[in-house]
C-alpha positions as CSV (number, residue, x, y, z in Angstrom):
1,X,57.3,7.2,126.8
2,X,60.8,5.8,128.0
3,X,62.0,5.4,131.4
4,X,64.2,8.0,130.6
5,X,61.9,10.7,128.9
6,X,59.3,10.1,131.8
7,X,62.0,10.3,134.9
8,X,62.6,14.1,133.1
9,X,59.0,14.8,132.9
10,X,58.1,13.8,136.1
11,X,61.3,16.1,137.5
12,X,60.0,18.9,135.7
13,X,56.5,18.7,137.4
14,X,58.0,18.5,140.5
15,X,59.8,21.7,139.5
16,X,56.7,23.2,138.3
17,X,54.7,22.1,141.7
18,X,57.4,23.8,143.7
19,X,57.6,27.2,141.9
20,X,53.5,27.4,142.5
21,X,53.8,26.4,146.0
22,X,56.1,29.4,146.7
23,X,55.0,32.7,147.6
24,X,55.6,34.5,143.8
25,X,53.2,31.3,142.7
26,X,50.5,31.5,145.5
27,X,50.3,35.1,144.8
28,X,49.6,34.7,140.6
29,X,47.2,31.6,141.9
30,X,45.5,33.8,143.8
31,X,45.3,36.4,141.1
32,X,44.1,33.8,138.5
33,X,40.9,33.4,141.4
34,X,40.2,36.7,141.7
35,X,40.1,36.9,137.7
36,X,37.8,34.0,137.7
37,X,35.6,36.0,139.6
38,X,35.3,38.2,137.4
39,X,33.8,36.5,135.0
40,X,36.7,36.5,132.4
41,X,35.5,36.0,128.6
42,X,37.0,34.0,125.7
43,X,37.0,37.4,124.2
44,X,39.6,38.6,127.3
45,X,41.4,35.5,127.9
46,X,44.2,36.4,125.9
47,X,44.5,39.8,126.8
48,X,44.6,38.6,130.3
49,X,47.3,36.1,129.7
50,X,49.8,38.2,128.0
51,X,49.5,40.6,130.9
52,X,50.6,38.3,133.4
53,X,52.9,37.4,131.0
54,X,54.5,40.3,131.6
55,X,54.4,40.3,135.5
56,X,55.8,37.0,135.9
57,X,57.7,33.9,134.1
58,X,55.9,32.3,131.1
59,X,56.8,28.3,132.3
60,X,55.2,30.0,135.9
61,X,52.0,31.2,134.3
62,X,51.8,28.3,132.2
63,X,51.7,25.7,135.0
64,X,49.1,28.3,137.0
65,X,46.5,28.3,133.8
66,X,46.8,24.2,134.2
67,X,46.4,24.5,137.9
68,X,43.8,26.7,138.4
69,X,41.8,25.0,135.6
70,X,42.3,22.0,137.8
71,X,41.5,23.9,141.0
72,X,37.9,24.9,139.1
73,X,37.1,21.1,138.6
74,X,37.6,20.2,141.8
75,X,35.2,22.0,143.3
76,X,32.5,19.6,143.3
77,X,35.1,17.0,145.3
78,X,36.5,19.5,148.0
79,X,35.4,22.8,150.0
80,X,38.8,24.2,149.5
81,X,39.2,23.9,146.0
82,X,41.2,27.0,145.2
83,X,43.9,26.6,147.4
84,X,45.0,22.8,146.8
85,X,47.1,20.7,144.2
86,X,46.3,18.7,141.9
87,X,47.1,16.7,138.4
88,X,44.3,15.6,136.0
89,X,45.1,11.7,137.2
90,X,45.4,12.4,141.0
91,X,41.8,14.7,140.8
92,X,40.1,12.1,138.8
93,X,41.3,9.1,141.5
94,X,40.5,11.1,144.8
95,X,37.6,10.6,146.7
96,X,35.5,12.9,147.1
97,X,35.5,14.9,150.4
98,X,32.2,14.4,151.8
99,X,32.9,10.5,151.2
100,X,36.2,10.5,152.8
101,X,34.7,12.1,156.0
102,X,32.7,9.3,156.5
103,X,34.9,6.7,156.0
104,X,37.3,8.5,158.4
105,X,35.0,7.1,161.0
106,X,35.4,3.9,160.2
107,X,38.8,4.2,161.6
108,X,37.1,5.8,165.1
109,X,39.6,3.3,167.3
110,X,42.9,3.6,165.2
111,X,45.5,5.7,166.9
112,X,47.7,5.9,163.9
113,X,47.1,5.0,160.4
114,X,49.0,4.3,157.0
115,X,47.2,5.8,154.0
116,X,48.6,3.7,151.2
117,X,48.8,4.9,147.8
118,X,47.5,8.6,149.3
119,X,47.6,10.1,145.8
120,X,46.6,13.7,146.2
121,X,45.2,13.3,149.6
122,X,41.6,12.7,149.5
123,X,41.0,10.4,152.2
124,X,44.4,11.8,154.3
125,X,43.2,14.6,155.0
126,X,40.0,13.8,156.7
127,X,42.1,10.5,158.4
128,X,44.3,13.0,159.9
129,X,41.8,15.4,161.5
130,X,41.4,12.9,164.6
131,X,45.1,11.3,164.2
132,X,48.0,10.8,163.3
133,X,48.6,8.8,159.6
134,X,51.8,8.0,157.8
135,X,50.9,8.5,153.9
136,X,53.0,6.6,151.6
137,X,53.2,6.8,147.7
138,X,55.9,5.6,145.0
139,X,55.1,9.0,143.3
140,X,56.5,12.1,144.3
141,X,54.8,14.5,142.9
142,X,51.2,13.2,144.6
143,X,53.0,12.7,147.8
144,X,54.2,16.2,148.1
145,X,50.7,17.4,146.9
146,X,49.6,15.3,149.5
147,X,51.6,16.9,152.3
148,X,50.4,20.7,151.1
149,X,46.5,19.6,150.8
150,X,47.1,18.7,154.2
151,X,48.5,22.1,155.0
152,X,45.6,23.7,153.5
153,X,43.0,22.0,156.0
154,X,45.4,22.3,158.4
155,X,46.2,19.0,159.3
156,X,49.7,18.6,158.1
157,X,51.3,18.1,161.6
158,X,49.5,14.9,161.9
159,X,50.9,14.0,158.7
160,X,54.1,11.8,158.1
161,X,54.9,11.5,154.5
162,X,57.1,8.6,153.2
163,X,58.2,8.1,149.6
164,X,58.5,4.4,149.1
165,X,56.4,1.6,147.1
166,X,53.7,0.5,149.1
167,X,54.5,-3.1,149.4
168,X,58.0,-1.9,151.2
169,X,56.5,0.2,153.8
170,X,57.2,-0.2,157.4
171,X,53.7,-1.0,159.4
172,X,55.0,-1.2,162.7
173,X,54.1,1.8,163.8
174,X,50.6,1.9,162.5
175,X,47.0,0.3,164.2
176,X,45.3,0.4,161.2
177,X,45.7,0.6,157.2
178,X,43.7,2.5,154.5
179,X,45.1,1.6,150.7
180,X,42.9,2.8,147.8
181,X,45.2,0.9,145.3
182,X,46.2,2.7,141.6
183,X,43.3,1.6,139.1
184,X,44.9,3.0,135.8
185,X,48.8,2.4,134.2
186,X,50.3,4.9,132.0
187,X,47.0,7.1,131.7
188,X,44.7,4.0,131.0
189,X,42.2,2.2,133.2
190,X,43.4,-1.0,134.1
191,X,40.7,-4.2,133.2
192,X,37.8,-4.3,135.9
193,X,39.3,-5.4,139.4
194,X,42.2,-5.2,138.5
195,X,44.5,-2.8,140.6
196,X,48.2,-1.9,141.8
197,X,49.0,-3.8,144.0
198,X,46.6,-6.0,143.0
199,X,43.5,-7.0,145.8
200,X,44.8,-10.1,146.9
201,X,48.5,-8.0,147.9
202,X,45.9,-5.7,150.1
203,X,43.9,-8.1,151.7
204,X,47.2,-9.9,152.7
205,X,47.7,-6.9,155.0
206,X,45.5,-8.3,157.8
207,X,48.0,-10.3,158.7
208,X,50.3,-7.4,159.9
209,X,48.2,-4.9,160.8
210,X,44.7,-5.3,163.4
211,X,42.8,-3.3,161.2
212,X,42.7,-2.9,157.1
213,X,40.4,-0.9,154.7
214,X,40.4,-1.1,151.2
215,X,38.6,1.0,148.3
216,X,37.9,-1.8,146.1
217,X,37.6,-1.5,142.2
218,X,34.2,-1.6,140.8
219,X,33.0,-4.6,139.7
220,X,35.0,-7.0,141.6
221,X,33.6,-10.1,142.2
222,X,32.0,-11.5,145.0
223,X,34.0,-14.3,145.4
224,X,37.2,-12.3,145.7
225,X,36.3,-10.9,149.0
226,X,37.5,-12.6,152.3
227,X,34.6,-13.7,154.1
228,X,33.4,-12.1,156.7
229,X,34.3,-8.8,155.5
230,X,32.1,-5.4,155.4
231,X,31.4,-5.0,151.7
232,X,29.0,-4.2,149.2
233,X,27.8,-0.4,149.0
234,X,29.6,2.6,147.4
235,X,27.8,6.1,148.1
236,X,28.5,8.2,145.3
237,X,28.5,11.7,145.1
238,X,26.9,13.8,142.1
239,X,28.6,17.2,141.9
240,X,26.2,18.9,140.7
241,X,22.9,18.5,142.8
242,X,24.6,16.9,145.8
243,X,22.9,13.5,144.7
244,X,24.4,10.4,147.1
245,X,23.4,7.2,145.4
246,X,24.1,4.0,147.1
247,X,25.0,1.4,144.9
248,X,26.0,-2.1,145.2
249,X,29.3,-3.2,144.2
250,X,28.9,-6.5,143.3
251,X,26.1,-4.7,141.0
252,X,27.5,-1.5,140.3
253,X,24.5,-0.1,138.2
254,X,21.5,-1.5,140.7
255,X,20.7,1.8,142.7
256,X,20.2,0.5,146.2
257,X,18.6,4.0,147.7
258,X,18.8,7.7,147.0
259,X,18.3,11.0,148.3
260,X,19.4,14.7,148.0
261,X,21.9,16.4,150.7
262,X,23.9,19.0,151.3
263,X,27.2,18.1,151.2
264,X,28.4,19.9,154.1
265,X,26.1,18.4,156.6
266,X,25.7,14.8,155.7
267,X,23.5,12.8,158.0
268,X,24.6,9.0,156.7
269,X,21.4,7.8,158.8
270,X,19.2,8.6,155.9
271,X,21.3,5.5,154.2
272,X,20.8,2.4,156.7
273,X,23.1,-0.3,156.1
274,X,25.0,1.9,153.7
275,X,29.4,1.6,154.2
276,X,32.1,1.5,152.1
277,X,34.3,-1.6,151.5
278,X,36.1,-2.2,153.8
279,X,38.3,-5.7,154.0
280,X,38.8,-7.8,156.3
281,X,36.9,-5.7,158.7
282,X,35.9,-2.2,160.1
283,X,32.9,-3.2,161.6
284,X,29.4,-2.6,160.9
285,X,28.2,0.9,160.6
286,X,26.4,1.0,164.1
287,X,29.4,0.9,165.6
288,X,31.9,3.0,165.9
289,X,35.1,1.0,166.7
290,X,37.6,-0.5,164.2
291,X,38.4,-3.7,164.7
292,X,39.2,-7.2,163.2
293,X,37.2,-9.8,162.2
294,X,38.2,-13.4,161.6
């Protein structure tokens, strides 16, 4: 795809986004949901499509079918689901919301934070239930995503949204940085560690800002972690049985501990020692301040 061809696409999704986020799109969203519940069959699908067909533009209903397919998948990552944005890409790179909780509190200290590279808005939204974050992001489309999944667990007024390349952003303002740098180019998974900007660009940013977090790239290695930095374990969530695993990430596939919770009502105590990379230093678990270290 050319410069060209994907500056049009990426226009027309913005387009696209727009038309479901006004009220004639919310309402055929919200139709497509009550369908759902219905149980709609292979047998029915079409039957169903050609009659909203009928009650509203084809390119509309179109772009609803894709979202609310998305909007199904998502469930497993966040409790309100059916009323949020996403793309295929963005949903597959957010973290989970049960996970972005807890490493909101990681950032217990931080008056105002930059989410770099916010995508979607995983980890935005739960940063902005206690404060107020600046989310940046080069692309559009996720950025205004962003700023409506923050509407929908209504913490959009804590949320500044700047279009802009990450590595151009204006910190002053900020206490402390998240940046879960882009791990795929062009639809493909970039080489292990590897990232945009790469890990070295965000571990840099401790020398402008008191207080930095990072979601790391499996399979980094040890050695290209700053020492004295909080590292090392990656709960992950299965979506199915509400599974946390605890991993190592220096080992990615040596299961450090394990247990079954609800998602809702996560008591990270079961996990001791368990925390999320976090470079160069929100502090260890037990406490509850961010600081820096080094």
């Amino acid at each position: 795809m050319n410069l060209r061809s994907a500056d049009r696409w990426s226009a027309e999704a913005r387009s696209q986004l727009e038309a479901l986020a006004a009220p004639i799109g919310r309402e055929l969203l919200d139709r497509l949901d009550r369908l759902a519940q219905l149980k709609v069959t292979p047998a029915t699908e079409l039957r169903v499509g050609a009659r909203l067909r009928r009650d509203y533009p084809t390119e509309l209903v179109t772009a609803a079918l894709g979202q609310h397919e998305l909007r199904r998948r998502a469930e497993g990552k966040f409790t309100r689901a059916q009323r949020m944005y996403f793309t295929r890409a963005g949903l597959e790179q957010a973290t989970a919301e049960i996970i972005a909780r807890h490493r909101a509190t990681r950032f217990a200290g931080a008056s105002r934070v930059a989410d770099l590279c916010c995508g979607i808005g995983g980890d935005l939204i739960a940063l902005a239930e206690c404060r107020e974050v600046v989310a940046v992001d080069r692309d559009p489309l996720h950025l205004r995503m962003a700023a409506l999944n923050a509407d929908v667990y209504e913490v959009g007024d804590a949320v500044t949204a700047v279009h802009a390349d990450v590595r151009e952003a204006d910190l002053s303002s900020v206490d402390a940085v998240f940046v879960d740098p882009a791990r795929r180019a062009r639809g493909h998974r970039m080489r292990p560690g590897a990232s945009e900007p790469p890990l070295s660009w965000s571990t840099s940013l401790v020398d402008r800002v008191e207080a930095v977090g990072i979601k790391a790239a499996p399979g980094i290695a040890r050695d290209t972690v700053p020492a004295g930095s909080s590292t090392c374990r990656n709960p992950l969530v299965d979506r199915r049985t509400a599974r946390v695993h605890i991993r190592n990430r220096c080992h990615p596939r040596r299961k450090l501990a394990s247990n079954v919770v609800h998602r809702d009502s996560v008591d990270w105590r079961e996990f001791p020692g368990s925390h999320f990379p976090c470079v160069p230093a929100l502090n260890r678990p037990d406490r509850g301040r961010v600081r820096r270290v080094g």
